[in-house]
C-alpha positions in Angstrom: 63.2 38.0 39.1 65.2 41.1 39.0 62.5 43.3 37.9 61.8 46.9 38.6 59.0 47.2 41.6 57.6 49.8 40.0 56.1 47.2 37.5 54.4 45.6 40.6 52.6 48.9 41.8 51.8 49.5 37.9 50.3 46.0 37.6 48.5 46.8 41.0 47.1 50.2 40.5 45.8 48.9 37.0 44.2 45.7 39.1 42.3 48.1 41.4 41.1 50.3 38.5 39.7 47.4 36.5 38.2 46.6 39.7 36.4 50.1 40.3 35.2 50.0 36.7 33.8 47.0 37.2 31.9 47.5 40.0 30.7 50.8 39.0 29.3 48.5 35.7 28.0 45.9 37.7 24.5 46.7 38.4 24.1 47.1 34.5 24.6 43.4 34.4 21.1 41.9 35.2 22.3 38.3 34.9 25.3 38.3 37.3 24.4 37.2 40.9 20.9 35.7 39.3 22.1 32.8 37.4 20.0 29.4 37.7 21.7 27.2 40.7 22.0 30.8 42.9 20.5 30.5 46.5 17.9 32.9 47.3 15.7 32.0 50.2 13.1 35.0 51.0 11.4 35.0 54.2 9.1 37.5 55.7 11.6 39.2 58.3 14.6 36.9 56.6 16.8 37.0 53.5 19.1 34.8 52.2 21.3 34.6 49.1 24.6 33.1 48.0 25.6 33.2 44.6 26.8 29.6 44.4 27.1 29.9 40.4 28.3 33.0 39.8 30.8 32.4 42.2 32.1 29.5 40.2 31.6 31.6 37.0 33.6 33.9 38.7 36.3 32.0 39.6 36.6 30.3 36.2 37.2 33.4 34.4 39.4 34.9 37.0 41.6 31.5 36.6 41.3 32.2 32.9 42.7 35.2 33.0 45.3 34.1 35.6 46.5 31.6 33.7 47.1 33.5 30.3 48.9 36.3 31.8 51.6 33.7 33.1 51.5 32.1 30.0 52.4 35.0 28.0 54.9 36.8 30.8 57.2 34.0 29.9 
C-alpha cells in the first residue's frame, strides 16, 4: 500500500466526472426509475415513489463494477 496519493484524487476526480456525465444523461434514459416492481402511489395532493428495482439494478451493477476493478488491481 505504498502508493502515490495522487492516484487516489485521480481515481476520485474521474469517479465524480463519470458521475456528472451520468446524471446529465439520465433523463435520456426513459426506463430507469420506471422499471416494473417500482412504487409509485399518486394521490390528489400526494406523491409517492421509490424505486425499489432500480435501486437493486443499481446496486448490482455498481457491485459489478466494484468487484472487477479489485479483481484486476491485483
Amino acid at each position: 500500500m505504498n502508493q502515490h496519493p495522487g492516484w487516489l484524487v485521480a481515481g476520485l476526480g474521474i469517479l465524480i466526472t463519470a458521475c456528472g456525465v451520468a446524471w446529465a444523461f439520465s433523463a435520456r434514459i426513459p426506463w430507469l426509475g420506471r422499471l416494473p416492481g417500482d412504487i409509485a402511489i399518486e394521490r390528489e395532493n400526494f406523491r409517492f415513489y421509490f424505486p425499489v428495482v432500480t435501486c437493486v439494478l443499481l446496486s448490482l451493477v455498481l457491485t459489478a463494477c466494484a468487484w472487477l476493478f479489485r479483481y484486476f488491481s491485483r
